[in-house]
N, C-alpha and C positions, 0 to 999 in steps of 0.2 A: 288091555293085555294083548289082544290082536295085533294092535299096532305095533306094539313094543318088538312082539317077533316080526312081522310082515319087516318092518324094517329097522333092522338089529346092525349095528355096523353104519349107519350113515349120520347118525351127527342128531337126528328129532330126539332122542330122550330126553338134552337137559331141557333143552326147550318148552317139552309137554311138561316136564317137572316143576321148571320157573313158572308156566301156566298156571299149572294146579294148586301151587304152594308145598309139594312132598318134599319129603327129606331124600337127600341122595346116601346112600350105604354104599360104600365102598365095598367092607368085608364086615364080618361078626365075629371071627376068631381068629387068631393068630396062626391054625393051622389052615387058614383059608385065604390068603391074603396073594398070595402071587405076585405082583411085580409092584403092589399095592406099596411093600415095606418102604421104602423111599418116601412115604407121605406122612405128614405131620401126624398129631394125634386130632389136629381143631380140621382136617381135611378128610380124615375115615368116615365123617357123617356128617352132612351141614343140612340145615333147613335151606331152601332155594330162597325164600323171603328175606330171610335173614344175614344170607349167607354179604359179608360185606366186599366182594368182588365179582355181584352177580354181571354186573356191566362189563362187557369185554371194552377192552384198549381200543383208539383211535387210532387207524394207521397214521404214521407220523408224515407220509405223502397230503392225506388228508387236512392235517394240520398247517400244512406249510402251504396248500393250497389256498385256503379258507383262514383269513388271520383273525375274524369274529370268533372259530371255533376253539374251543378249551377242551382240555382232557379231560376223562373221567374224575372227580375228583377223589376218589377211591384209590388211585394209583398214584 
């Protein structure tokens, strides 16, 4: 929980979360949601393990540098 305040705003949470295996929550109620509504109902809550685009994208520079390399195949 330290962590999570010490550094709030730079990017370590989903990270510590894909570490740990937690679920990510978005919101809990409808009157709590803020900029949240835009989001599917399968993206309000996902398990980090399971979540089926936990691998982020290959930049496509990357790709075209390296022709052994393949995209995620999630995407």
């Amino acid at each position: 929980m330290e962590r999570r305040k010490e550094l709030v705003g730079e990017g370590h949470r989903y990270f510590d979360a894909l570490r740990r295996g937690e679920t990510i929550t978005r919101y809990t109620s409808e009157a709590n949601r803020g900029w949240h509504e835009i989001l599917n109902t399968d993206m309000q809550s996902y398990n980090t393990w399971t979540y089926t685009k936990q691998l982020p994208l290959i930049p496509i520079d990357e790709i075209n540098g390296n022709s052994e390399i393949q995209q995620n195949p999630l995407y």
